[in-house]
MARLUM-950796 format. One record per residue (C-alpha): residue number from 0; residue in one letter; x, y, z. Coordinates in Angstrom, 3 decimals. Layout:
{pos:NUM&code:A&east:X&north:Y&up:Z};
...
END
This chain:
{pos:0&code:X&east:-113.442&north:87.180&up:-86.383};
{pos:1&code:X&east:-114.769&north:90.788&up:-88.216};
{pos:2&code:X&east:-113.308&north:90.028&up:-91.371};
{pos:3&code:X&east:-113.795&north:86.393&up:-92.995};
{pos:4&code:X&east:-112.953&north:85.037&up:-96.167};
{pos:5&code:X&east:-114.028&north:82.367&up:-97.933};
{pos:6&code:X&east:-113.096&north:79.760&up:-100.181};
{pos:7&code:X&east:-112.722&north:80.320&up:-103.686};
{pos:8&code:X&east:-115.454&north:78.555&up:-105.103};
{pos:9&code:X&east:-116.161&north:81.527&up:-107.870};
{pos:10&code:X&east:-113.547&north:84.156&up:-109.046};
{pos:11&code:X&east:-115.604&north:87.200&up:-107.461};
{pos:12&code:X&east:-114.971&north:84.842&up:-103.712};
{pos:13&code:X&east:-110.944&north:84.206&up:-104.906};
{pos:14&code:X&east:-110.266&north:88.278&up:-103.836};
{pos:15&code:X&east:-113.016&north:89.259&up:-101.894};
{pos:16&code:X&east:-113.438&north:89.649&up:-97.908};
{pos:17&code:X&east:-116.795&north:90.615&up:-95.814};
{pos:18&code:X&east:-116.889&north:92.124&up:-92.577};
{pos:19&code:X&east:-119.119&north:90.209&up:-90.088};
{pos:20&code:X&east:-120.032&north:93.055&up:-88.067};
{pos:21&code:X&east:-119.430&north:91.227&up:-84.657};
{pos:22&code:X&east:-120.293&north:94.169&up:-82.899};
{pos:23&code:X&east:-123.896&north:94.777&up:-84.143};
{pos:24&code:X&east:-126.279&north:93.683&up:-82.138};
{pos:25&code:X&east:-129.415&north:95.704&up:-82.789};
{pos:26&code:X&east:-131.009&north:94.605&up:-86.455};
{pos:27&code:X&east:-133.780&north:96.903&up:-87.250};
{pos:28&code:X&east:-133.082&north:100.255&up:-87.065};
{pos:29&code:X&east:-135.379&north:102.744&up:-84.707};
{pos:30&code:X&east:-138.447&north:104.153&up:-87.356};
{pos:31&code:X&east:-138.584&north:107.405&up:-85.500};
{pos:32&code:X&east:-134.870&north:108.324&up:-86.770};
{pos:33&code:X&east:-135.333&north:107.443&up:-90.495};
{pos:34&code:X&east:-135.743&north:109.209&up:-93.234};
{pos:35&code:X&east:-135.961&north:108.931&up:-97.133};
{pos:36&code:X&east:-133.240&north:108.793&up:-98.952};
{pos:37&code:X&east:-133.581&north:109.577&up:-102.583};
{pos:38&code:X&east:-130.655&north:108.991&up:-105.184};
{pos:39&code:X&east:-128.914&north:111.568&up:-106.867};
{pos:40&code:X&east:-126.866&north:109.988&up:-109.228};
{pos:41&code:X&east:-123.723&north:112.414&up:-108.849};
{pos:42&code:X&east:-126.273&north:115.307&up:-110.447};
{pos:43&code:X&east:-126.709&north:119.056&up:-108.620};
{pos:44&code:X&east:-130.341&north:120.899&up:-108.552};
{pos:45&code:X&east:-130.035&north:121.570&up:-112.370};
{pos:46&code:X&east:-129.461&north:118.006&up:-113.389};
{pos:47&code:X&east:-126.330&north:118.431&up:-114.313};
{pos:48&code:X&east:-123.349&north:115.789&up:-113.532};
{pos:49&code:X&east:-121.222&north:117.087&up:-110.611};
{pos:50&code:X&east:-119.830&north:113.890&up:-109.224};
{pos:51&code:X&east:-118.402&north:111.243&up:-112.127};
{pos:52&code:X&east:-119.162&north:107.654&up:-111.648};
{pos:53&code:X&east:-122.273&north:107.612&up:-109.488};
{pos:54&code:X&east:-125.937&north:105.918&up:-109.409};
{pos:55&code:X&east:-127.669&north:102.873&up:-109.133};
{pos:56&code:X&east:-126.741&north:100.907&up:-105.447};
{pos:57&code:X&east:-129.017&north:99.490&up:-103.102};
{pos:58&code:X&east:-131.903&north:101.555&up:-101.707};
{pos:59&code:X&east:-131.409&north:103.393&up:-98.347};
{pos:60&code:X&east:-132.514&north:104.913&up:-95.447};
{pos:61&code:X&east:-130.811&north:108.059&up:-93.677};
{pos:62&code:X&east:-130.722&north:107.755&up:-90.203};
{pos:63&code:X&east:-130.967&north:110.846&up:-88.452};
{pos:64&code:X&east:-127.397&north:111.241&up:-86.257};
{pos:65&code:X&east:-127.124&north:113.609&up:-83.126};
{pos:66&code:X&east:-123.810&north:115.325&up:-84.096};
{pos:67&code:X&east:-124.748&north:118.401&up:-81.976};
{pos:68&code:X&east:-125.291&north:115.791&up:-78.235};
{pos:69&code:X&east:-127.378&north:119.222&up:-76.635};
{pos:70&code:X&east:-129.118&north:117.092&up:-74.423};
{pos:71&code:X&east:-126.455&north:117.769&up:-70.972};
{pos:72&code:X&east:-126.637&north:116.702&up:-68.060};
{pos:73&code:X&east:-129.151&north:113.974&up:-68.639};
{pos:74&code:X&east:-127.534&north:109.811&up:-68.676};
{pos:75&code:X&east:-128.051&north:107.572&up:-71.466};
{pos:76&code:X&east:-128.377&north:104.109&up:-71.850};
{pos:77&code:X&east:-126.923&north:102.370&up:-74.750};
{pos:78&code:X&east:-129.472&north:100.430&up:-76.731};
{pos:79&code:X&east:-128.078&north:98.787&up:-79.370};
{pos:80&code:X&east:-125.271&north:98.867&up:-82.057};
{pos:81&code:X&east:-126.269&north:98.976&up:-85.315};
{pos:82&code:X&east:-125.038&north:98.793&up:-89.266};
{pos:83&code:X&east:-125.872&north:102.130&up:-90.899};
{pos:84&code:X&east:-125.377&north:102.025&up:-95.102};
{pos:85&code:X&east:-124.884&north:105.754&up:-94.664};
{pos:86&code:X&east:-121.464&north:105.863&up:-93.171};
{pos:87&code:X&east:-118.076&north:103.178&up:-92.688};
{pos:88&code:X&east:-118.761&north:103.181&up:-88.783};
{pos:89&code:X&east:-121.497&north:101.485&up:-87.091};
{pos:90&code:X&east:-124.359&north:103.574&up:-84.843};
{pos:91&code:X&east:-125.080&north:103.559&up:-81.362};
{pos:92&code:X&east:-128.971&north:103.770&up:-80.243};
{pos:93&code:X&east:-129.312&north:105.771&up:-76.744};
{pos:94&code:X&east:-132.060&north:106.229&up:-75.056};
{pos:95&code:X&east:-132.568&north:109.087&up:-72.392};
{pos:96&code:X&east:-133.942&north:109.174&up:-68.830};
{pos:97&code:X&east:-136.691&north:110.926&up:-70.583};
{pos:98&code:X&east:-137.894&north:108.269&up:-72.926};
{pos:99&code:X&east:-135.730&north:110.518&up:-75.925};
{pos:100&code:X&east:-133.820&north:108.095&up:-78.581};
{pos:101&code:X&east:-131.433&north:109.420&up:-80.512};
{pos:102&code:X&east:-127.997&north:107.879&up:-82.487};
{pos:103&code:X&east:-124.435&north:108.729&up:-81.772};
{pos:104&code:X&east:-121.337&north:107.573&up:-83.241};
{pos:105&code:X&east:-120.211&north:104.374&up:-82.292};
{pos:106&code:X&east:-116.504&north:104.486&up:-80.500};
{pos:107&code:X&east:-114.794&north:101.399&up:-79.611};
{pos:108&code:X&east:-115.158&north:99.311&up:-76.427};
{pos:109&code:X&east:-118.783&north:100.515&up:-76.408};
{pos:110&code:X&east:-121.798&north:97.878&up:-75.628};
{pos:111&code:X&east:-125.378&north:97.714&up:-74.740};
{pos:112&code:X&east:-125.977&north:98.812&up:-71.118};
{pos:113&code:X&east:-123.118&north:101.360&up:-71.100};
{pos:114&code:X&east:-124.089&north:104.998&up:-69.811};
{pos:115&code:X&east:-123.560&north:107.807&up:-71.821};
{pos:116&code:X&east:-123.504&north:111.230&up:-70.623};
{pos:117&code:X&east:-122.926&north:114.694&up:-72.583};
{pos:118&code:X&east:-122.863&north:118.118&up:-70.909};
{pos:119&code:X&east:-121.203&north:121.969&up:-71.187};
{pos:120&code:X&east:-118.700&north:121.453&up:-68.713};
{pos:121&code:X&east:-116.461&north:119.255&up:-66.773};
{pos:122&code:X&east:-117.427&north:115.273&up:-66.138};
{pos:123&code:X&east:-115.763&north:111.717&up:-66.174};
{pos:124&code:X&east:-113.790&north:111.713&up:-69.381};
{pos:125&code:X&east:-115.053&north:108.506&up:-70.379};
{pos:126&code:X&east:-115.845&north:106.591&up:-73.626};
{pos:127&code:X&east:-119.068&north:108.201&up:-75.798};
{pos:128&code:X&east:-119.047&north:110.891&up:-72.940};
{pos:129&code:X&east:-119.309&north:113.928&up:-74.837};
{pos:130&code:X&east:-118.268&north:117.799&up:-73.469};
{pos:131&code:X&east:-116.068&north:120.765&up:-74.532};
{pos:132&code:X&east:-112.667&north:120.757&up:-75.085};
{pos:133&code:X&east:-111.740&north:123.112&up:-72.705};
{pos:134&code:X&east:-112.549&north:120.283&up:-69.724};
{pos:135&code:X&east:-110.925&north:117.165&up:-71.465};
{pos:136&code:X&east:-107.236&north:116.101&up:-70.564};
{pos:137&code:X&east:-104.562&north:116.465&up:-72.889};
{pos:138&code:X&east:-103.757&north:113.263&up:-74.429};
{pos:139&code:X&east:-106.542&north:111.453&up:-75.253};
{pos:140&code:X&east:-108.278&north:110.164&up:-78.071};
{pos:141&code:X&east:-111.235&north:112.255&up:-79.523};
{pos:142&code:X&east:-113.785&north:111.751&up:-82.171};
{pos:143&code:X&east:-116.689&north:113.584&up:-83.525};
{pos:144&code:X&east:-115.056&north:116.919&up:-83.288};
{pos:145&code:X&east:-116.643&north:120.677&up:-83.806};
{pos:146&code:X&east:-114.360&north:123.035&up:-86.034};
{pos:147&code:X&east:-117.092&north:126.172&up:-85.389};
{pos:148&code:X&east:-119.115&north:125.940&up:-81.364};
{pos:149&code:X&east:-122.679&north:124.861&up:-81.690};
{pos:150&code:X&east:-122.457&north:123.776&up:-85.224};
{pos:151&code:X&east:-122.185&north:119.865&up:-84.808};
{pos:152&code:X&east:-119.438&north:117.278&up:-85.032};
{pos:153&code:X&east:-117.436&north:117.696&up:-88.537};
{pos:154&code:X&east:-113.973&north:115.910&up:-88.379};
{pos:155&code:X&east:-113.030&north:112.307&up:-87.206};
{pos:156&code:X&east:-115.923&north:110.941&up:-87.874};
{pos:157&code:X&east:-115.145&north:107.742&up:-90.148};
{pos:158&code:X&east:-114.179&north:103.937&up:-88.916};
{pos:159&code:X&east:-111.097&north:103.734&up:-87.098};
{pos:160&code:X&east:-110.210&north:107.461&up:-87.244};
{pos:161&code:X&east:-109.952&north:109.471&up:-83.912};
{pos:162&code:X&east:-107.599&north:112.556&up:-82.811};
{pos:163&code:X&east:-105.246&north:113.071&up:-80.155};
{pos:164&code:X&east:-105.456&north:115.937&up:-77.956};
{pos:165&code:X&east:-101.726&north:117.293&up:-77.319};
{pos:166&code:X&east:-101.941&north:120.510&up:-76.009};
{pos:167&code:X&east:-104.062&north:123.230&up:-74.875};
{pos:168&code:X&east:-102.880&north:127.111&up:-74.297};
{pos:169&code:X&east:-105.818&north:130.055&up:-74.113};
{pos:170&code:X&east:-108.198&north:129.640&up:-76.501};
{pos:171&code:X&east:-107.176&north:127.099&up:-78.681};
{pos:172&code:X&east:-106.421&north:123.127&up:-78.717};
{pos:173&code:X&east:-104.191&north:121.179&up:-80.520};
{pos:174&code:X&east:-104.842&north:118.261&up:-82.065};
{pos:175&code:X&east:-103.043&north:115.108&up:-84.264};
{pos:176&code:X&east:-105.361&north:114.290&up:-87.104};
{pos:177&code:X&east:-105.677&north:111.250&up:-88.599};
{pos:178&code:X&east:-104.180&north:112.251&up:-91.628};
{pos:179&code:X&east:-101.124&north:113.933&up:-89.685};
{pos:180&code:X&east:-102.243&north:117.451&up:-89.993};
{pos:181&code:X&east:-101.512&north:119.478&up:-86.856};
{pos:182&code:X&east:-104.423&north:122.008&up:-86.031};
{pos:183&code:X&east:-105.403&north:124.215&up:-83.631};
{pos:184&code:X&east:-109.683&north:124.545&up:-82.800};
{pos:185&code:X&east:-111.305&north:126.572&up:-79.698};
{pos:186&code:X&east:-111.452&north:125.129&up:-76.640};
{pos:187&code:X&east:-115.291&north:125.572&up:-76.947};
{pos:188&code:X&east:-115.772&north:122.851&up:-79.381};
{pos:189&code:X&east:-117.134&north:119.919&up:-78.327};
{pos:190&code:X&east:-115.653&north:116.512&up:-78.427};
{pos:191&code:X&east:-116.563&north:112.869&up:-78.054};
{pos:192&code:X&east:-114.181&north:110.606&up:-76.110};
{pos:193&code:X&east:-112.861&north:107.570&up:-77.646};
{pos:194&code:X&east:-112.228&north:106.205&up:-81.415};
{pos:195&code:X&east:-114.436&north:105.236&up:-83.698};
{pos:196&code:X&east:-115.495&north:101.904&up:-83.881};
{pos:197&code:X&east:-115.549&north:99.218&up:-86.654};
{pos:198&code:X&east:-111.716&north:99.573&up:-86.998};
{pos:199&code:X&east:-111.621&north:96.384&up:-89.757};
{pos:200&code:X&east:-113.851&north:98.426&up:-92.046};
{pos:201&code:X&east:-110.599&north:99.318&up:-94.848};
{pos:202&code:X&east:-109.719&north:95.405&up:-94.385};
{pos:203&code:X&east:-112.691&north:94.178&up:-96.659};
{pos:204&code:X&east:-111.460&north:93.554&up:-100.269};
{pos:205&code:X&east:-114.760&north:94.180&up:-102.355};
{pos:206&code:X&east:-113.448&north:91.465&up:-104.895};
{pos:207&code:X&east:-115.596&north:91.845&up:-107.849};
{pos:208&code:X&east:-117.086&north:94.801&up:-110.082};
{pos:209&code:X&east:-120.576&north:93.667&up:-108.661};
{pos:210&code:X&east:-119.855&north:94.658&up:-105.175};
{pos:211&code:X&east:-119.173&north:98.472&up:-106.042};
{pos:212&code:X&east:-122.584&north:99.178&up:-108.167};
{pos:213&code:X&east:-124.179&north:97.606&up:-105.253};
{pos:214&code:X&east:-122.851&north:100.790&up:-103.340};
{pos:215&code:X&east:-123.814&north:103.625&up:-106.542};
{pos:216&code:X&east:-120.417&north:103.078&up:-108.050};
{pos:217&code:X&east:-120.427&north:103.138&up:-111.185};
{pos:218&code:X&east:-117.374&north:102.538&up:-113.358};
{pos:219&code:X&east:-114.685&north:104.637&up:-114.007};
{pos:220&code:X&east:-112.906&north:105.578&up:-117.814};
{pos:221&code:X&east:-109.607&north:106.613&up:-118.000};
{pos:222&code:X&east:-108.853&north:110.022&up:-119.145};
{pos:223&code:X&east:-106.837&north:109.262&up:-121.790};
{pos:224&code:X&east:-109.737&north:106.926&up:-123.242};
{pos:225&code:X&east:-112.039&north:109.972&up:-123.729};
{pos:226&code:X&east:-111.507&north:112.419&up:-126.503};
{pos:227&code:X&east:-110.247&north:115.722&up:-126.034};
{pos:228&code:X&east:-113.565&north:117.978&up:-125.125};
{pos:229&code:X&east:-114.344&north:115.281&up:-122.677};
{pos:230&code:X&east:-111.655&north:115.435&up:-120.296};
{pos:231&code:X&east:-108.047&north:117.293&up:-120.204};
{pos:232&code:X&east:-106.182&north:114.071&up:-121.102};
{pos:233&code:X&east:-108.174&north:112.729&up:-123.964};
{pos:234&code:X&east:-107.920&north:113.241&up:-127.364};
{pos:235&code:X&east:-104.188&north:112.435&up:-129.490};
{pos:236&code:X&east:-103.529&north:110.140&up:-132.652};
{pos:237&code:X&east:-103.172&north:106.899&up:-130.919};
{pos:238&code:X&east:-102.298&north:106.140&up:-127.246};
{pos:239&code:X&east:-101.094&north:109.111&up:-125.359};
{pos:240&code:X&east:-99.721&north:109.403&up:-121.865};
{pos:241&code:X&east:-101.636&north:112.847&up:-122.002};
{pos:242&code:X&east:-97.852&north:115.066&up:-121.381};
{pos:243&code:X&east:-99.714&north:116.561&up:-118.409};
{pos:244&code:X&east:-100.702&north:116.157&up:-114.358};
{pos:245&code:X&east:-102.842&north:113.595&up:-113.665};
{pos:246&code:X&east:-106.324&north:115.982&up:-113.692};
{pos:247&code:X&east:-110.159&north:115.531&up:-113.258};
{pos:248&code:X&east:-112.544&north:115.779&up:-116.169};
{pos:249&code:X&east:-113.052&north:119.550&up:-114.499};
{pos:250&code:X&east:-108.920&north:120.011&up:-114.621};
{pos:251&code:X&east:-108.687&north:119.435&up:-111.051};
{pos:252&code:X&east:-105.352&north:118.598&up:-110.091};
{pos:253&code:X&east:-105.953&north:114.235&up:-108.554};
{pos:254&code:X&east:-102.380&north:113.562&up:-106.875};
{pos:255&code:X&east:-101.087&north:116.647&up:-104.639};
{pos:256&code:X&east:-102.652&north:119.694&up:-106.312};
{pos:257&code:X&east:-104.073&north:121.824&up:-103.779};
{pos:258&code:X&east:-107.642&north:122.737&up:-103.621};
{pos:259&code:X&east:-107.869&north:124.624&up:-100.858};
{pos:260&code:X&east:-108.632&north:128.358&up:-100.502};
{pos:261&code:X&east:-104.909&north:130.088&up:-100.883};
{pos:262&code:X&east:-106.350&north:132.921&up:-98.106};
{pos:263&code:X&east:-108.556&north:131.206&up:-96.089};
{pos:264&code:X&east:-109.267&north:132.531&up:-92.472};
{pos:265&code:X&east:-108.694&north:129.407&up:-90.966};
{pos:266&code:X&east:-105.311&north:128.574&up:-92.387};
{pos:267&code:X&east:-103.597&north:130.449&up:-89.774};
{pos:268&code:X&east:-104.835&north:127.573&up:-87.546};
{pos:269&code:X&east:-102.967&north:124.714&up:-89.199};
{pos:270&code:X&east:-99.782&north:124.392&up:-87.868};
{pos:271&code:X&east:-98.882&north:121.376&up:-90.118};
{pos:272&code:X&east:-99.685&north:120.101&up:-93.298};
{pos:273&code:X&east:-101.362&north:116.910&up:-93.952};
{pos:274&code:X&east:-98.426&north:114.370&up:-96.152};
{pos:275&code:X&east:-99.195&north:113.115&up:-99.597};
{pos:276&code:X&east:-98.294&north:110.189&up:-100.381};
{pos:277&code:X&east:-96.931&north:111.006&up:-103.997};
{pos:278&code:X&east:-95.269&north:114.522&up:-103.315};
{pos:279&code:X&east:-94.879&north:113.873&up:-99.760};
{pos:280&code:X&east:-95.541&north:117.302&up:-97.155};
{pos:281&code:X&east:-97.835&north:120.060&up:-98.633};
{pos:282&code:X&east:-97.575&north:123.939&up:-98.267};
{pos:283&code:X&east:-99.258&north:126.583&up:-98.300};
END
């Protein structure tokens, strides 16, 4: 069972659900694919806050991800699964006819002994295989997918998520994204077969304050708690509803406010909007 919860012997166990990881079965990550990873605390290059409620959490180590999978032509074998504190999905460990070790994205149905391959054009379309649009049938489920050629896997890339390859005339693809959004990419761009794996990962209930600083969360104060040169909605005699939008300590817009470039190059390439749950379809 991934997700188990126990008894309620304390009020932080009455809520709160853990995820067993069932499919890990590598423990110790590969030392040639870490690196250090220092804390920020939500601060940019001058030391200045750019992200609100961040710092503290657990120390970590990156683990260096192939999001580019350049080596073609050359099978795989599937190591291990393994936990990474870096991301929601879990990591695969491959290791190359050549002795070469690298980590991909986990999708699911994938286990230790499986072959992976990844080349520039046309082979069996199946799960972790990894090749360019152009040579994958329409209707299946992608992950790790380029926006730009050659510059890595950007989109679909979370647990659970994967897109759905609908159509493709001359140079572009369509796909479904997660989120709904219909958009077009070049046929170039490489894809991953399959979806990403650890599917139960939004079914954990953290249950108690503890839980998030143990992930650099730090906790959040309402708007209209601050006073009025700390945030838009602070400030008033009294309790205010603010008489605004909901708004960011910066004034950015939080429920439907667009943030996106109005002229963008690549807008012409969305077809659809991604919904909102409060304001329902956006537009341009």
């Amino acid at each position: 069972m991934p997700i188990r919860k126990y008894k309620p012997t304390t009020p932080g166990r009455r809520n709160a659900s853990v995820n067993t990881h069932a499919e890990v079965t590598k423990r110790s990550p590969e030392k040639s694919l870490l690196r250090p990873l220092s804390k920020k605390g939500g601060r940019n290059n001058q030391g200045k806050i750019t992200v609100q409620g961040r710092g503290g959490g657990h120390k970590r180590r990156y683990r260096v991800i192939d999001f580019k999978r350049t080596k073609d032509d050359m099978p795989a074998t599937v190591v291990g699964i393994e936990y990474d504190p870096n991301r929601s999905c879990h990591i695969a460990l491959v290791e190359y006819e050549d002795g070469t070790r690298r980590y991909i994205l986990a999708p699911v149905g994938i286990k230790p002994g499986d072959t992976v391959l990844s080349s520039g054009s046309q082979i069996e379309p199946n799960v972790g295989c990894c090749m360019p649009i152009e040579f994958i049938p329409t209707g299946l489920t992608l992950h790790a997918v380029e926006f730009e050629p050659g510059k890595g896997a950007r989109i679909c890339r979370s647990a659970g998520v994967g897109a759905r390859l609908t159509n493709k005339e001359g140079r572009w693809a369509t796909l479904v994204l997660p989120s709904g959004e219909l958009r077009q990419v070049s046929i170039n761009c490489r894809a991953t077969i399959g979806q990403v794996g650890n599917t139960d990962h939004q079914l954990v209930k953290l249950g108690k304050a503890g839980r998030n600083r143990w992930l650099g969360r730090r906790p959040k104060v309402r708007g209209v708690a601050m006073s009025h040169h700390d945030h838009p909605l602070g400030g008033g005699e009294g309790r205010s509803k603010g008489g605004r939008e909901p708004a960011s300590a910066s004034g950015t817009k939080s429920k439907g406010g667009r943030t996106r470039q109005r002229r963008k190059a690549s807008n012409a390439r969305i077809l659809r909007r991604r919904k909102s749950r409060r304001y329902g379809q956006l537009k341009l």
